[in-house]
Steps between C-alpha positions, in 0.01 A plus 500: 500500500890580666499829573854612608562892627829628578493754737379476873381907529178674396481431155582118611230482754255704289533229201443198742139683641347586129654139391336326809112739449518324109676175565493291842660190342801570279831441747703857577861514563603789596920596506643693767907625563388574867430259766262732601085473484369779285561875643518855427827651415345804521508507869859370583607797627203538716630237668869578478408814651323291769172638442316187387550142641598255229147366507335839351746409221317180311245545248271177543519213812713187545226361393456673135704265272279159632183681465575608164645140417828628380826321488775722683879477336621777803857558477529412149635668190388497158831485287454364131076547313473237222237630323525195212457270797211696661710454814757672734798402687490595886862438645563238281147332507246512171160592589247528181245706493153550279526867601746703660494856657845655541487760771857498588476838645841725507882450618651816697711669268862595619694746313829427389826719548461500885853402611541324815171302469637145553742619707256614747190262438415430830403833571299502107193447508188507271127595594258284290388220712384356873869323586659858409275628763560247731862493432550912535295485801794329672742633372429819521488513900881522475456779258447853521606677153276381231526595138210436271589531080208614392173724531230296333278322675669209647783724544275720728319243682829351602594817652184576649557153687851615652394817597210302726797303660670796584765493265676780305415502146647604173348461149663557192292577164619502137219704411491882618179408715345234692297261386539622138255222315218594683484858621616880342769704620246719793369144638833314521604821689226523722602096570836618566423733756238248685829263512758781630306508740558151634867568440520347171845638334405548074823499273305604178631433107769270629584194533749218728836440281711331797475284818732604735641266823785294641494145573151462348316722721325789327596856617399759209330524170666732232227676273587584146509853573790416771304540834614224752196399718523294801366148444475144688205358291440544125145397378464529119093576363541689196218271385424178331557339099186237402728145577461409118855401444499096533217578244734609182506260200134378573322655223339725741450836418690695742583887480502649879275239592308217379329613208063438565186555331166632610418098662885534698597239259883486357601433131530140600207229492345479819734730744380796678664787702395715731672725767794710515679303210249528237458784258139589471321809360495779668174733473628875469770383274320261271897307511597196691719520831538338759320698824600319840237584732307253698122611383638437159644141549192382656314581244762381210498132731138514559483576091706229436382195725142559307609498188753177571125323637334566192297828624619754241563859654680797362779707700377833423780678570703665823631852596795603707353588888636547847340479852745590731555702823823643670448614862198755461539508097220295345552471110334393223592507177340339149697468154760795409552762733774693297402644233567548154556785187161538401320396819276725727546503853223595796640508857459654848733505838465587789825573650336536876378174473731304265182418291576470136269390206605454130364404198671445158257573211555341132196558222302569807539171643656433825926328448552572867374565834701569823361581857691547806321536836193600292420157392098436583333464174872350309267218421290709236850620315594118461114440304560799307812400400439139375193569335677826293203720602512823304527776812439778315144607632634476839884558531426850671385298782702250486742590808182691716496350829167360487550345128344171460247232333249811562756717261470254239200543211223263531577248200896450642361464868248235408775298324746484785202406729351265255756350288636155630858456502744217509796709612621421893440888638749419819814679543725369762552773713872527559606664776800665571524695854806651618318684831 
């Protein structure tokens, strides 16, 4: 069997383990664009920031891809899928395949419109990958003025990382809060504040419309609303699009990402997705999106390497979540934290302590769950979520302070204790810490 995965990340590495516990013969090539061994992008900034070494950063050993008996392709792109051919073409070379997992992951999106990009491109930069960590982390010791576009996650984590070398920091945000997928109007605000305190400048419902400079040497940004801010570095982490565009006019079924069924498979004959470029179904929902968290492309690759060995397993389905901290801020959030017409809302604060719990109610069944500092039983939300447990004879306690498995009746506690799962229960906590 020729297994062939594009992708060296989590849902990459996930696929070659579950292929590898069915199958320790068939040959596995696995495709990489970066020369690098497998690590976390989740913790580039960590070592922007210079709080990790770079060898906290990889997943698995030098050792992993010989002791799984795969084939390495590193610094190779996938540009052209045959699907007729059951092969590929890898910067200009075929490869065939018997199966093949596209995990292709997501490109950093920049907005058009911006004048002055080009013009100023050595001092543009993007915030997706270990070289743009290792390439900001020199330049940037020439720099003191850094503007971030964009309060999302990556957006925030790059800031977080020049705050920790001292720098001063601007972010600008479309949206009219931070962090906008993932948290409600009182949490991004209580984020805010956490990062205002580091010294971390927020131009809110904006955006950057012009470059400003002479010679080629940034000076200033011009926002859309006509503020000039001093600049000398311009990083761009609005956020990522699933790479899916070298895949157009293959027959796959693409709509914001690669189109996959309950076994991660595509509507092509023996190719797979899994990751942050393949539309899956989501839980609360019942629809099919794409959700880029790590938790969930583990278990989408881990999904998809069984099924691609012959071990038939079902991707039951993800939900939106969040583990992240920013300076003493802890947050946790699961599915959709702003509610809807029609939707019932429990939720406590407490202003002394910046502690805020939320819970978005629909038919009686948790659509969202959001904790900030108050995050020790989070866990429990995430089970009631997924398994659409009807709250009702418990919401009054739902919020208590000493709500928990205890809380739950007898027949719903012995199924979360009992009941064997095949879903990966481990968040990467993301941290963000501006203090």
């Amino acid at each position: 069997m020729e297994y062939v995965i594009v992708g060296n990340s989590f849902a990459g590495m996930f696929a070659v383990e579950a292929i590898r516990s069915v199958d320790r013969d068939g040959r596995i090539i696995l495709i990489g664009d970066e020369t690098e061994r497998l690590y976390s992008r989740a913790l580039i900034h960590e070592y922007l920031g210079g709080l990790i070494d770079e060898s906290l950063i990889y997943l698995r050993d030098d050792a992993f891809y010989d002791r799984m008996q795969v084939t390495l392709l590193a610094g190779r792109r996938a540009e052209k899928l045959l699907p007729d051919d059951h092969a590929l073409v890898v910067d200009g070379e075929t490869i065939g395949y018997d199966k093949l997992l596209l995990a292709v992951g997501g490109a950093p999106f920049v907005p058009p419109g911006i004048d002055g990009l080009e013009k100023f491109k050595d001092s543009v930069f993007t915030f997706t990958r270990l070289s743009d960590a290792r390439l900001l982390s020199e330049l940037v010791k020439g720099r003191e003025k850094i503007v971030v576009l964009g309060a999302g996650l990556i957006g925030m984590q790059a800031a977080d990382a020049f705050v920790h070398l001292g720098k001063d920091v601007t972010v600008v945000e479309l949206a009219d809060h931070v962090l906008p997928l993932a948290l409600d109007e009182l949490a991004a605000q209580l984020v805010q504040e956490e990062m205002e305190l580091a010294n971390v400048t927020f131009h809110t419902s904006d955006s950057v419309a012009r470059l400003n400079g002479k010679a080629g040497k940034l000076k200033s940004l011009t926002l859309q609303s006509g503020k000039e801010i001093p600049a000398d570095l311009f990083v761009i982490a609005i956020g990522v699009r699933p790479n899916i565009g070298w895949l157009k006019d293959t027959g796959l079924i693409v709509d914001r990402g690669i189109v996959v069924d309950e076994h991660m498979r595509t509507s092509l004959d023996d190719i797979y997705a899994a990751g942050d470029c393949a539309q899956g179904l989501e839980l609360i929902s019942g629809s099919r999106i794409v959700l880029a968290t790590i938790p969930i492309a583990s278990e989408q690759g881990m999904i998809a390497g069984l099924n691609m060995a012959g071990q038939a397993a079902e991707y039951q389905g993800g939900i939106p979540l969040n583990a992240l901290q920013f300076g003493r801020l802890q947050i946790i959030s699961y599915g959709y934290v702003k509610e809807r017409k029609g939707q019932e809302v429990i939720s406590v604060f407490n202003e002394s302590q910046s502690a805020y719990k939320k819970i978005v109610l629909e038919d009686n069944r948790i659509a969202g769950a959001l904790f900030v500092r108050a995050i020790d039983r989070a866990g429990l939300f995430r089970y009631l979520i997924e398994e659409k447990v009807d709250v009702s004879p418990f919401k009054n306690v739902l919020l208590s302070d000493d709500f928990g498995p205890a809380a739950l009746p007898t027949t719903i506690r012995d199924e979360m204790f009992t009941t064997r799962r095949s879903r990966i229960h481990r968040p990467a906590l993301q941290t963000v810490s501006p203090a």
